[in-house]
DSSP file (Angstrom, degrees, kcal/mol; ACC not computed):
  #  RESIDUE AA STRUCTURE BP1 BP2  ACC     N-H-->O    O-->H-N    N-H-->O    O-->H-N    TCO  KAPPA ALPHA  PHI   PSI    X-CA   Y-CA   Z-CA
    1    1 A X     >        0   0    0      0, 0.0     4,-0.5     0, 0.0     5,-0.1   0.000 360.0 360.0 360.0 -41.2  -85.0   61.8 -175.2
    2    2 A X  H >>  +     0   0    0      1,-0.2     3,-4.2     2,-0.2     4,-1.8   0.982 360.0  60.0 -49.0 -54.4  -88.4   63.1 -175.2
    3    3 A X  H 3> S+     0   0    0      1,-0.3     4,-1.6     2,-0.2     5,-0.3   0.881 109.5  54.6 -53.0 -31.5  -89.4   62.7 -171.6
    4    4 A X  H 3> S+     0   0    0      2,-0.2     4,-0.5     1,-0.2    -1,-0.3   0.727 109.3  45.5 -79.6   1.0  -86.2   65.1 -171.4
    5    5 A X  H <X S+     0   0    0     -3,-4.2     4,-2.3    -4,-0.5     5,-0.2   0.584 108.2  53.2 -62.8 -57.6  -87.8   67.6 -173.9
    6    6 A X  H  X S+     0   0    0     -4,-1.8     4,-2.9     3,-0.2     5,-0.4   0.873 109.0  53.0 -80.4 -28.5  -91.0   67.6 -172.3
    7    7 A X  H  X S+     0   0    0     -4,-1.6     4,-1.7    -5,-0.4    -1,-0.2   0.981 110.2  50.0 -45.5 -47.5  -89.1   68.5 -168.9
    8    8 A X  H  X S+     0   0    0     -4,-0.5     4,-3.2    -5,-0.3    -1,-0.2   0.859 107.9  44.2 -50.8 -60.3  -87.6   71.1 -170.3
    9    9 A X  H  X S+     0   0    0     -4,-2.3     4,-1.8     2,-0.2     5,-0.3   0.969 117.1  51.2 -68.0 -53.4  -90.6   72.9 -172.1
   10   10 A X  H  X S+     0   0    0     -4,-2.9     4,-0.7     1,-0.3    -2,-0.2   0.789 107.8  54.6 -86.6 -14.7  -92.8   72.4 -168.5
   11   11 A X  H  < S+     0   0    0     -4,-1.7    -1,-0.3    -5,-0.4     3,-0.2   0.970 112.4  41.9 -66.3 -51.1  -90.0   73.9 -166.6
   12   12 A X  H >< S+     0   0    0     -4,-3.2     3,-0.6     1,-0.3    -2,-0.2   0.842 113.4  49.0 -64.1 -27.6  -89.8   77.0 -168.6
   13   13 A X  H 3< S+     0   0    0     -4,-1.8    -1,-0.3     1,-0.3    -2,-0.2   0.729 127.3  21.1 -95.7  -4.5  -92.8   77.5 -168.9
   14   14 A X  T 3< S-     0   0    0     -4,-0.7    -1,-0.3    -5,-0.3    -2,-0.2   0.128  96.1-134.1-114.0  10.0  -93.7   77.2 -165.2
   15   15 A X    <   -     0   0    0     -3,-0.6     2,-0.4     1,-0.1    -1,-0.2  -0.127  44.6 -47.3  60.7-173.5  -90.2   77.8 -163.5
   16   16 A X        -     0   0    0     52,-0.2    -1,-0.1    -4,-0.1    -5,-0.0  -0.804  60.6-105.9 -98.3 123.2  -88.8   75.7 -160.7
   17   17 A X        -     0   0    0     -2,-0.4     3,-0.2    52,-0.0    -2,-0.1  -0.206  55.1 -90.1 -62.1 127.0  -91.0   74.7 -157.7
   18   18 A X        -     0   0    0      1,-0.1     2,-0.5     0, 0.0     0, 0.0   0.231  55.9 -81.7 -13.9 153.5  -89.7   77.0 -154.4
   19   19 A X        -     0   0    0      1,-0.1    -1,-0.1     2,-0.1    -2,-0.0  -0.755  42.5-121.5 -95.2 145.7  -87.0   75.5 -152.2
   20   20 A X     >  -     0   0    0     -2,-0.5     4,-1.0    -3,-0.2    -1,-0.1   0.038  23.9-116.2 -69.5 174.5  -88.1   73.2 -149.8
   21   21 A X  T  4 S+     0   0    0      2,-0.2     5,-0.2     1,-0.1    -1,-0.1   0.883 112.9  54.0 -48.2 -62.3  -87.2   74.2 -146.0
   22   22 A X  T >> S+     0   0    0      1,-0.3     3,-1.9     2,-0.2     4,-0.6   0.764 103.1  56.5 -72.3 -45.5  -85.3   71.6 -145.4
   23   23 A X  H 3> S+     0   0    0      1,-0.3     4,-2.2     2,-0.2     3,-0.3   0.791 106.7  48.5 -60.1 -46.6  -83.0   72.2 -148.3
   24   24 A X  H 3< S+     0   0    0     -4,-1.0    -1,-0.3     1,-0.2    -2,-0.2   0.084 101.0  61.2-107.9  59.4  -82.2   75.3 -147.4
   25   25 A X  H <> S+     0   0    0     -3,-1.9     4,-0.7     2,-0.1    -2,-0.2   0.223 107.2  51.9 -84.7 -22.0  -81.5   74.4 -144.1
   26   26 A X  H  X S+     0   0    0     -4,-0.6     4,-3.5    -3,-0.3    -2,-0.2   0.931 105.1  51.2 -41.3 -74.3  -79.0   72.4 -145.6
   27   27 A X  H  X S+     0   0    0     -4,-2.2     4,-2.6     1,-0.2     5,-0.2   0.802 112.0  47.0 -53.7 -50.4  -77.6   74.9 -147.6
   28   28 A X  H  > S+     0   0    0      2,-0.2     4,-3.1     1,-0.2    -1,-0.2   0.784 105.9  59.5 -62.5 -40.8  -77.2   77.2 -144.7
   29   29 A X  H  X S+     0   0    0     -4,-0.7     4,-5.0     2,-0.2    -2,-0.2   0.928 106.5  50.1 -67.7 -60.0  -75.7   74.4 -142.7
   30   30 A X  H  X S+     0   0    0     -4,-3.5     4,-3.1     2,-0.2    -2,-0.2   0.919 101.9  58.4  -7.5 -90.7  -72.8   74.1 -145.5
   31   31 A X  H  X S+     0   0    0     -4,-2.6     4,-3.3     2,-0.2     5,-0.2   0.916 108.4  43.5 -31.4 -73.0  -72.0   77.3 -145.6
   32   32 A X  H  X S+     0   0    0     -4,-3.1     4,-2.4    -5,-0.2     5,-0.2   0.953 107.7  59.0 -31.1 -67.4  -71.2   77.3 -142.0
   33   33 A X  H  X S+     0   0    0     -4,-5.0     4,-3.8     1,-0.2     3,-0.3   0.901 111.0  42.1 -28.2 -75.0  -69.5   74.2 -142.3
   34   34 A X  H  X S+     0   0    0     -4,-3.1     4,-2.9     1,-0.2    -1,-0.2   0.919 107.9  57.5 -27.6 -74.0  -67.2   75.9 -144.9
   35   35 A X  H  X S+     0   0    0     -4,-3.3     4,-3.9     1,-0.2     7,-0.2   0.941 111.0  50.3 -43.3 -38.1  -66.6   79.5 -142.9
   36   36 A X  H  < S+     0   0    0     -4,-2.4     7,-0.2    -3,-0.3    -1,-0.2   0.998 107.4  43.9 -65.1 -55.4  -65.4   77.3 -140.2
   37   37 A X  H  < S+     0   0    0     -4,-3.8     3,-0.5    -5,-0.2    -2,-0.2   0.948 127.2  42.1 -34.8 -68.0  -62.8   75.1 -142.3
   38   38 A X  H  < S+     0   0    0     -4,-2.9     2,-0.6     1,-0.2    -2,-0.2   0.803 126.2  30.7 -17.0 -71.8  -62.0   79.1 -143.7
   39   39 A X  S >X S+     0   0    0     -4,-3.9     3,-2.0    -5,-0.2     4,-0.9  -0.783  71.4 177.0-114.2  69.3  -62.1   80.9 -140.4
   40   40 A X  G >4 S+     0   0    0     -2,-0.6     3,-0.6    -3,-0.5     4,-0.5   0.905  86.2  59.3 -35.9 -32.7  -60.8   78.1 -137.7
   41   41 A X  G >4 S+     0   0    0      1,-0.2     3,-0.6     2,-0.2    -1,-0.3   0.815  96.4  62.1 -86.3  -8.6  -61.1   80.9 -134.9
   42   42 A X  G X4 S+     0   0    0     -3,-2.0     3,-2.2    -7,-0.2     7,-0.3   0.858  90.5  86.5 -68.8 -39.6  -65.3   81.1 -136.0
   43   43 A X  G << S+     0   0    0     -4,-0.9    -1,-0.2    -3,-0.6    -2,-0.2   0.672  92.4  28.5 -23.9 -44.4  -65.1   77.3 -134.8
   44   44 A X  G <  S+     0   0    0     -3,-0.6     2,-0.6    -4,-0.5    -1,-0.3   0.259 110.4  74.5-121.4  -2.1  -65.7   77.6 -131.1
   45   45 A X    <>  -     0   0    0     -3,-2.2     4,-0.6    -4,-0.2    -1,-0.1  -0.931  52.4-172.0-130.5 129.1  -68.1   81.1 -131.1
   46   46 A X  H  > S+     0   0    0     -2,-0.6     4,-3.4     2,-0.2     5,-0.3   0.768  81.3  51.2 -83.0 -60.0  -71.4   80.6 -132.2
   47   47 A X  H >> S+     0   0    0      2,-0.2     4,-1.6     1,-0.2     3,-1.4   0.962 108.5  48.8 -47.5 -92.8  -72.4   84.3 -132.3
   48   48 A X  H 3> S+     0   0    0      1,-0.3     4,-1.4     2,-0.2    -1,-0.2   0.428 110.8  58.3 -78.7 -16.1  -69.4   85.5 -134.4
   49   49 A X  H 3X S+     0   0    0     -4,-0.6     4,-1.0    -7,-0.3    -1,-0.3   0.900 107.5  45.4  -9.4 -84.4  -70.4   82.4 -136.8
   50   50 A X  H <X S+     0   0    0     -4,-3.4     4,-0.7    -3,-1.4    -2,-0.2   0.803 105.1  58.7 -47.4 -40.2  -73.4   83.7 -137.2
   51   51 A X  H >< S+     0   0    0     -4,-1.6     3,-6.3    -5,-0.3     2,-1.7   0.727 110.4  49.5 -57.8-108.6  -72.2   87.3 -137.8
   52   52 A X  H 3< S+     0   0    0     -4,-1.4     4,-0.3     1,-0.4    -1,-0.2   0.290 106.0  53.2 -37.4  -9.1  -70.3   86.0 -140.6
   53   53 A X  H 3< S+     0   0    0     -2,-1.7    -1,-0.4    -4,-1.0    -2,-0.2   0.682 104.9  46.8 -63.8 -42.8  -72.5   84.5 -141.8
   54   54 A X  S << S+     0   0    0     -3,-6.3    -2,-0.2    -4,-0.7     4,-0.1   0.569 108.8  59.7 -96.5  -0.6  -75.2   87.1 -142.2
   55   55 A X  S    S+     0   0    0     -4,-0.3     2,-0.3     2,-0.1    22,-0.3   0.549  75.4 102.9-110.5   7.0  -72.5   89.7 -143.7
   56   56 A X  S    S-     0   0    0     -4,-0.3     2,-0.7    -5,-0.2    20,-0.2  -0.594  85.2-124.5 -48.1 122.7  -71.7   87.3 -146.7
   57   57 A X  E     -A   75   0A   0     18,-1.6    18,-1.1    -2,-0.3     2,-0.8  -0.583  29.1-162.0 -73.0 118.0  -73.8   89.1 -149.5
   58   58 A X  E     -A   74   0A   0     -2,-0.7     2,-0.4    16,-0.2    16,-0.2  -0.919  11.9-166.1-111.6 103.0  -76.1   86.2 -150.7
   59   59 A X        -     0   0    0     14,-1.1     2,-0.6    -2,-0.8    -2,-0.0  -0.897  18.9-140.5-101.8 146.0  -77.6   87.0 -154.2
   60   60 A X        -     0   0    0     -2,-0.4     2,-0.6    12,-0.1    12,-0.2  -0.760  14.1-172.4-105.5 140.8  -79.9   85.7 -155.8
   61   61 A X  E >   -B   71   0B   0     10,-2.5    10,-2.9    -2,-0.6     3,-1.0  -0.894  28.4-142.3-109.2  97.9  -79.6   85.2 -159.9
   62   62 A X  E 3  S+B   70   0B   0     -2,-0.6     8,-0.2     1,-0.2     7,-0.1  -0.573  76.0   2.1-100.5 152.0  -82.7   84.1 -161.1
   63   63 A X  T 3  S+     0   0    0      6,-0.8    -1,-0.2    -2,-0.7     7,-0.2   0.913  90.2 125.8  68.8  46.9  -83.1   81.8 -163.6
   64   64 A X    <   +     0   0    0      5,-2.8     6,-0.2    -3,-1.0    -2,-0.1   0.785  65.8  65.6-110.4 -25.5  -79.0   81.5 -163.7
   65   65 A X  S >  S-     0   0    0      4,-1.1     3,-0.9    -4,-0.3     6,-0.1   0.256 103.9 -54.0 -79.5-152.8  -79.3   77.5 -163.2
   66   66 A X  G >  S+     0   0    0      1,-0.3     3,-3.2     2,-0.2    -1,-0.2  -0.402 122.0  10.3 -76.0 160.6  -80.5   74.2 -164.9
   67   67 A X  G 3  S-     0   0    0      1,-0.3    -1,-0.3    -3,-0.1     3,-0.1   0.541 130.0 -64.0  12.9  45.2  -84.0   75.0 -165.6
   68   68 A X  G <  S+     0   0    0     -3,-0.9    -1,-0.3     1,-0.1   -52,-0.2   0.524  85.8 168.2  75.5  10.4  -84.3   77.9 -165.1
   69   69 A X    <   -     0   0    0     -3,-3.2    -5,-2.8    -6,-0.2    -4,-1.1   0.284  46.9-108.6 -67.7-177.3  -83.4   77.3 -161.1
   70   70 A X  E     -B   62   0B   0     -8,-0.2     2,-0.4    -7,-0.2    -8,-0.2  -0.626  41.7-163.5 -91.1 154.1  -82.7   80.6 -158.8
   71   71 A X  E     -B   61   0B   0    -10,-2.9   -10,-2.5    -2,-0.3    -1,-0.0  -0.930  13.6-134.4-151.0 110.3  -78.0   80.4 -158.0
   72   72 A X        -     0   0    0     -2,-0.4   -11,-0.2   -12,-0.2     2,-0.1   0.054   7.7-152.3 -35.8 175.3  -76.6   82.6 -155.1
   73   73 A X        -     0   0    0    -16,-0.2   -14,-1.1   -13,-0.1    -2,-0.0  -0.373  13.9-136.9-166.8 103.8  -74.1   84.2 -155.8
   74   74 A X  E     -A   58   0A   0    -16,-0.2     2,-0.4    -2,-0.1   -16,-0.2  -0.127  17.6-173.4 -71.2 149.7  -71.6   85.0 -152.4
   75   75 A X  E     -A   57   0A   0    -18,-1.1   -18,-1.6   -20,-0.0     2,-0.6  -0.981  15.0-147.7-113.0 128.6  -70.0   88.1 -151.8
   76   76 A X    >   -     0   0    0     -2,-0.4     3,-1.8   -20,-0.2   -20,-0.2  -0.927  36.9 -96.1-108.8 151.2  -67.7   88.7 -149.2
   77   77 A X  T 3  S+     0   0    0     -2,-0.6   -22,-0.0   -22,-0.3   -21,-0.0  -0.420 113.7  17.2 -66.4 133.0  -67.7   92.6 -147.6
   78   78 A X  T 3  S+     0   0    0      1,-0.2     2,-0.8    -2,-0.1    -1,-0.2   0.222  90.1 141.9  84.9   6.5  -64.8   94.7 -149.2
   79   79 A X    <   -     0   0    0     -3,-1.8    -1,-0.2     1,-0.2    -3,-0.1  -0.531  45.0-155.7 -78.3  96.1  -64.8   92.1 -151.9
   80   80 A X        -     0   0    0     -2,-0.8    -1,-0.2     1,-0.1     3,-0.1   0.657  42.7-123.9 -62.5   3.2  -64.2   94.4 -155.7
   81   81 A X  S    S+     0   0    0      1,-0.2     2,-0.4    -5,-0.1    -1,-0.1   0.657  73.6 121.1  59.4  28.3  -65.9   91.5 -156.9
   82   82 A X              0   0    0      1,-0.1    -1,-0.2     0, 0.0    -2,-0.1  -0.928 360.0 360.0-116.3 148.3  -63.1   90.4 -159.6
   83   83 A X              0   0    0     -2,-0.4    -1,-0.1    -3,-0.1    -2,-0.0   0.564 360.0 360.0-105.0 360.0  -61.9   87.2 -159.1
């Protein structure tokens, strides 16, 4: 129980180390994945993929996860932002 104690206290007080490359190449990779399942017709154009991609509002909320880590939080455009 300590060693989770002590995590805890060294996280806050030093934050979460940056995300790695690779990981959020991951994460990007996902995403995609997803809009395609969504948007079948994104499937086969690379470009318009990419469009849609880059007009999903990705913000970042820091300190909104488990230690204090940074969480996205997607938008889509026209979106009033209630769910």
């Amino acid at each position: 129980m300590s060693a989770g104690f002590w995590d805890f206290f060294r996280h806050s007080l030093i934050g979460e180390p940056p995300v790695h490359p690779i990981d959020r190449r991951i994460a990007k990779r996902w995403v995609k994945e997803r809009l395609k399942r969504v948007f079948p017709e994104l499937r086969n154009d690379p470009a318009a993929l990419e469009r849609a991609y880059g007009e999903l509002g990705l913000e970042p909320i820091e300190g909104a996860g488990k230690g204090g880590a940074t969480v996205y939080k997607i938008s889509v455009p026209g979106d009033p932002g209630v769910l």
